[in-house]
LUMBAVO-394622 format. One record per residue (C-alpha): x, y, z. Coordinates in pm, 1 decimal, decimal comma. Layout:
// residues N
+----------+----------+----------+
:        x :        y :        z :
+----------+----------+----------+
:        X :        Y :        Z :
...
+----------+----------+----------+
This chain:
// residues 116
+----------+----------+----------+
:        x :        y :        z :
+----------+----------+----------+
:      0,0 :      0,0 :      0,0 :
:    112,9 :    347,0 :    -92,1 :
:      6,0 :    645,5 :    108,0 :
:    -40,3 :   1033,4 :    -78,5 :
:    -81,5 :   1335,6 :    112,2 :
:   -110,2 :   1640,9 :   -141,4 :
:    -58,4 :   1976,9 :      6,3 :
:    -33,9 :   2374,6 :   -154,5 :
:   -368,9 :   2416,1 :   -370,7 :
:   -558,8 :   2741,7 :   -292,3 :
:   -680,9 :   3047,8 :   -437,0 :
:   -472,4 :   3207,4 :   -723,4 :
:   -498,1 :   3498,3 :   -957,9 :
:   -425,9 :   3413,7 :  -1321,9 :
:    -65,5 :   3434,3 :  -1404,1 :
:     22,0 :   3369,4 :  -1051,9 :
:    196,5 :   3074,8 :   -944,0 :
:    198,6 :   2773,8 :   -678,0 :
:    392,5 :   2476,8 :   -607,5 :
:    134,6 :   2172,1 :   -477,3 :
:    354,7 :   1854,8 :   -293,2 :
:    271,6 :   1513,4 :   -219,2 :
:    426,2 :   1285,0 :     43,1 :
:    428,3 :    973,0 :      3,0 :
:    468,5 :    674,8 :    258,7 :
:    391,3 :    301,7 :    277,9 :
:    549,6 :     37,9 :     -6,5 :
:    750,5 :    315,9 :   -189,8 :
:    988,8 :     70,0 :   -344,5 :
:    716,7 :    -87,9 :   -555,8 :
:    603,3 :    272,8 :   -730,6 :
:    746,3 :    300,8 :  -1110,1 :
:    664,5 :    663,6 :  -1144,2 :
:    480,6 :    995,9 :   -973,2 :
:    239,7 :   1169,4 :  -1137,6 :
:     33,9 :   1457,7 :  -1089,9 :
:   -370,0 :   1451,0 :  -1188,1 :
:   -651,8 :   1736,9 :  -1231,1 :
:   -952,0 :   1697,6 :  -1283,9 :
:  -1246,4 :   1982,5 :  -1326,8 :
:  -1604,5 :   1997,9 :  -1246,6 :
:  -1787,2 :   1806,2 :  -1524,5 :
:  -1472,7 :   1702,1 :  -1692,4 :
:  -1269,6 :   1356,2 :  -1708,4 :
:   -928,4 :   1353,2 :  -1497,5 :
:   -649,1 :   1411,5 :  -1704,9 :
:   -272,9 :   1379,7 :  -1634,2 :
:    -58,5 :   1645,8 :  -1574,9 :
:    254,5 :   1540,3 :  -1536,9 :
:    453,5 :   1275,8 :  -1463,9 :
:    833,4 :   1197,2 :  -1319,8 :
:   1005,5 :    841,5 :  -1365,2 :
:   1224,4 :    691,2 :  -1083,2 :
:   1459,4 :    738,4 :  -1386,0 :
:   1406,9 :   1056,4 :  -1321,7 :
:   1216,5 :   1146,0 :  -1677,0 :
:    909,7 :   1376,7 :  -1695,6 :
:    639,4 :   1443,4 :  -1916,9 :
:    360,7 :   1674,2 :  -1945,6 :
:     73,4 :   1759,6 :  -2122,2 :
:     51,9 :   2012,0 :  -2333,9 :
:   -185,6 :   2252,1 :  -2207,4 :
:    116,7 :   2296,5 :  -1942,8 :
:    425,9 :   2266,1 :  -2096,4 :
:    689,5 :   2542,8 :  -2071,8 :
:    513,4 :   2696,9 :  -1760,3 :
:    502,6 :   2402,0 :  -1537,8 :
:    766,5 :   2161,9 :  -1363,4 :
:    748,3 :   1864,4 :  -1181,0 :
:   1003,0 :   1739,8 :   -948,2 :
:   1113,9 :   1528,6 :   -669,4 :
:   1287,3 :   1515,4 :   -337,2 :
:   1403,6 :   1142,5 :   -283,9 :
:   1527,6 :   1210,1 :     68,9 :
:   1157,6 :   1382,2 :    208,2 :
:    969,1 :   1088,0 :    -37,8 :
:    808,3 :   1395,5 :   -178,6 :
:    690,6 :   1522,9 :   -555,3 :
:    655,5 :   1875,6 :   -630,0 :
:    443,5 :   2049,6 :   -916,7 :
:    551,0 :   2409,5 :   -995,3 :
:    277,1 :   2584,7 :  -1176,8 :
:    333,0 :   2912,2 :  -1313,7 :
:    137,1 :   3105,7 :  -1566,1 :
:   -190,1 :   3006,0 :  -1425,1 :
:   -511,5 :   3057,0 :  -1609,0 :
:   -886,6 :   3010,7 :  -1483,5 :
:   -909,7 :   2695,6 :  -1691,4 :
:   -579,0 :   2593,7 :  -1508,3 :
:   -879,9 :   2502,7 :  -1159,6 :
:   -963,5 :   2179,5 :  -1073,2 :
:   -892,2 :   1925,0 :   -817,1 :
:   -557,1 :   1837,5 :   -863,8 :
:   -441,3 :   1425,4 :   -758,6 :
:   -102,5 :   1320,1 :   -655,0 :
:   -119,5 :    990,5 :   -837,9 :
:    151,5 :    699,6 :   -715,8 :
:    209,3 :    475,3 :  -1080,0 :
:    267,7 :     84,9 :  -1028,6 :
:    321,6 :     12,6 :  -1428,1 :
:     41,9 :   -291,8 :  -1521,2 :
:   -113,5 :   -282,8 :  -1175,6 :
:   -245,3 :     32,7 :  -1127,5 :
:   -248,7 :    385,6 :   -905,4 :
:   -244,7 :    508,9 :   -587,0 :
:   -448,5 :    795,2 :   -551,5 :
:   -416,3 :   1106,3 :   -300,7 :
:   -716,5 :   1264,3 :   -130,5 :
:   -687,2 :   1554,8 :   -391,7 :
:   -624,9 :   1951,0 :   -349,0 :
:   -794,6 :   2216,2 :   -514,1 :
:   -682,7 :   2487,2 :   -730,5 :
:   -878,9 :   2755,1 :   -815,6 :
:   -765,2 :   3059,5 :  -1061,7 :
:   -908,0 :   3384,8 :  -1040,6 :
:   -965,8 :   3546,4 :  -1364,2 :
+----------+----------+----------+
């Protein structure tokens, strides 16, 4: 079992910027990759981003060039830096632990909200 505890959503005007984190605990040794989820009212969650134990990353492109993820293998912790932010950047973003053919681990989920 994996354990996600996502922290840093909140309130921001557009073209502000946050950084959201996600601890995670339990079986860490079994998760492939970390990847960070949002999903919006009426909408189908979508991946954000994502960071290998390899260390690679990927993003989708709504997000590209204004976005990082990243990791801090000592704390067991995954950052998203988010700057740029529009309104359609809200939604609930989900810290998402990847275990490649078996599945996810899902965090309780932290929302974002964008001011226009």
């Amino acid at each position: 079992q994996v354990q996600l505890v996502e922290s840093g959503g909140g309130l921001v005007q557009a073209g502000g910027s946050l950084r959201l984190s996600c601890a995670a605990s339990g079986s860490i040794s079994s998760i492939n990759a970390m990847g960070w989820y949002r999903q919006a009212p009426g909408k189908q969650r979508e991946l954000v981003a994502t960071i290998t134990i390899g260390g690679g990353t990927n993003y989708v492109d709504s997000v590209k060039g204004r976005s990082a993820i990243s990791r801090d293998k000592a704390e067991n912790t995954v950052y998203l830096h988010m700057n740029s932010l529009k309104p359609e950047d809200t939604a609930v973003y989900y810290c998402g632990a990847i275990q490649y053919g078996l599945g996810v681990y899902w965090g309780q989920g932290t929302q974002v909200t964008v001011s226009s």
